[in-house]
C-alpha positions, 0 to 999 in steps of 0.5 A: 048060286048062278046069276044071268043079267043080260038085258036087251039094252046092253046088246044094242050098246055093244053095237053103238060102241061099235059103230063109233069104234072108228072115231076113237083113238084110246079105249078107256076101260074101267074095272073095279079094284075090287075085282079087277078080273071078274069086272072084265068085260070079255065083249071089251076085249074082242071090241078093242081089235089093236085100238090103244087100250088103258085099263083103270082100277077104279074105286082103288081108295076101298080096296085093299091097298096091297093087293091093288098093287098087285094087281097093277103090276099083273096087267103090265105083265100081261102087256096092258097099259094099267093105274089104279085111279079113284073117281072119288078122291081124284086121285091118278085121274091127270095120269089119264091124259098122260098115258093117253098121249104116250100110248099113241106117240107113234100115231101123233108123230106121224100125223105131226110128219103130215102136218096135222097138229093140236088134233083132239084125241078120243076117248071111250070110256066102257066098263062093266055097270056101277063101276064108278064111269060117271062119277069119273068122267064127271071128276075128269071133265070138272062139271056134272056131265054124266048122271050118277047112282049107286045101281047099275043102268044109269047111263042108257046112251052114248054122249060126247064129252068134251075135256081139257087138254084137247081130249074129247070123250065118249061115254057109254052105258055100262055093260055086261057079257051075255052068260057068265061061264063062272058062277064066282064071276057073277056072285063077285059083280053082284056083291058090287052092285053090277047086277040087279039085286031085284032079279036075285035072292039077296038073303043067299046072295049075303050068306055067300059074302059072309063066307068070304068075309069070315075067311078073309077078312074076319076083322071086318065082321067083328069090327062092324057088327061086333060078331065074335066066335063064329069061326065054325058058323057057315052060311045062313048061321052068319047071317042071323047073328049079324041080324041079332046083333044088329038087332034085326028081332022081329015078333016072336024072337026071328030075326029078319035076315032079309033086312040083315042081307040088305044092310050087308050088301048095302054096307060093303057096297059104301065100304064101311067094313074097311078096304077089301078085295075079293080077288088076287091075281 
C-alpha cells in the first residue's frame, strides 16, 4: 500500500521555518513514541544545520513502556539530546526547559562574559502532523494557546509563545517530507493519524494494522474485541471477524468492514487496545 500526502501548505511551512531558523536557539522536535523513527521528519534534519536540537517522544503514556526506553537510549547513542514526555498527563515536560538551558550552557556562558544576561531563549516546536504539538505547548505554557484536534492540519501558521522561566516559543504546523521512500514509513504515520484517512482506503489500510496486531500484540485483539483462534487469518479475513464480533451485520449477513476499519484505526488511535509500539530500534 503506498501512500503520499504532501499538501502545498506544508512546502511553504518548511520555508516559514526556515526563515525564522535565525531567531531560534533550541529546535524542539517532537516525535511519536509509537514510532519514534518513522515520525522522523528527514526535512527536520537538514533544517537544524548545528542548531542545539532535543528530540521528545511524545504520547510515551500509550506506547509500550519497554520499548520506550529502548528508544531513548538509541537516540543518545546517536548523539541527540532525547526524553520521552507525554502532553497529556504532563509527565517530563519541566525537563523541557532544563535540557534547553544545558544544551546552550556554552552560548549562555559567553553572552554572560559579554554582559547579556536574563535574555529569552527560543524555541521551536516541529513535528510530523497529529503528533500531540498543540496539546504539548498548551500543557508547557498552562493556558490554550495553541488549537488542538485528533487530525492532522490543525495548525496552518507560525505563532509565538510566550512561556515561564523566560523562554519563548515558535510554534509551527505539523509537517510532512514530500515522498516517502519506504512504504512501511507511510502505512505507520497513517495508523496514527499523520495522514489523511480521506485520501486512503481505510479498509486496507485496517487489514494492514490487523497483521501487525495479530503478530505482535495479539492480546489486544482478544481483549478488545474478544477475537480468538485467528492465528491462521490474514488480512481481510481479521477484519470481518472483528466486524462479526462487533457486531458490524448488515442485511443479508455481510459484514460492514468499512465501519469495523474505522472503529479500528479510531481505537488505536485513543489507545484503547493497550500501550503499543510499532517499531524497535
Amino acid at each position: 500500500m503506498n501512500i503520499q500526502w504532501f499538501p502545498g501548505h506544508m512546502t511553504k511551512a518548511i520555508r516559514m521555518m526556515q526563515e525564522n531558523l535565525r531567531l531560534i536557539d533550541v529546535v524542539v522536535e517532537l516525535v511519536d513514541a509509537r514510532l519514534p523513527l518513522s515520525s522522523r521528519n528527514p526535512e527536520i534534519d537538514k533544517l537544524v544545520g548545528d542548531k542545539a536540537h532535543l528530540i521528545l517522544l511524545n504520547k510515551s503514556d500509550i506506547a509500550d513502556t519497554s520499548l520506550t526506553s529502548e528508544w531513548e537510549k538509541y537516540f543518545v547513542s546517536k548523539g541527540i539530546a532525547a526524553a520521552s514526555v507525554s502532553s497529556t498527563s504532563g509527565k517530563n515536560l519541566n525537563f523541557v526547559f532544563d535540557k534547553c538551558r544545558e544544551l546552550l550552557a556554552d552560548k549562555i556562558q559567553r553572552e554572560k562574559e559579554k554582559g547579556i544576561v536574563n535574555r529569552s531563549i527560543k524555541i521551536m516546536v516541529c513535528g510530523v502532523p497529529n503528533v500531540g504539538k498543540s496539546s504539548f505547548i498548551n500543557k508547557l505554557s498552562g493556558k490554550k494557546s495553541a488549537i488542538t484536534g485528533d487530525r492532522p492540519g490543525v495548525t496552518k501558521g507560525k505563532q509565538w509563545i510566550r512561556l515561564k522561566n523566560n523562554f519563548e516559543l515558535l510554534d509551527t504546523p505539523g509537517i510532512l517530507w514530500p515522498k516517502f521512500d519506504d512504504d512501511d514509513v507511510g502505512l505507520k504515520l497513517a495508523y496514527t493519524g499523520a495522514v489523511k484517512d480521506e485520501i486512503m482506503d481505510v479498509e486496507e489500510l485496517a487489514c494492514h494494522l490487523l497483521v501487525f496486531l495479530k503478530n505482535n500484540y495479539p492480546e489486544s485483539l482478544s481483549a478488545r474485541y474478544k477475537m480468538t483462534d485467528f492465528d491462521t487469518l490474514e488480512g481481510y479475513e481479521l477484519l470481518e471477524l472483528l466486524g462479526k464480533k462487533r457486531g458490524f451485520v448488515v442485511s443479508g449477513g455481510e459484514i460492514d468492514t468499512e465501519r469495523a476499519a474505522h472503529i479500528l484505526l479510531d481505537e488505536f488511535r485513543g489507545a484503547r487496545l493497550g500501550n503499543i509500539t510499532l517499531e524497535k530500534p
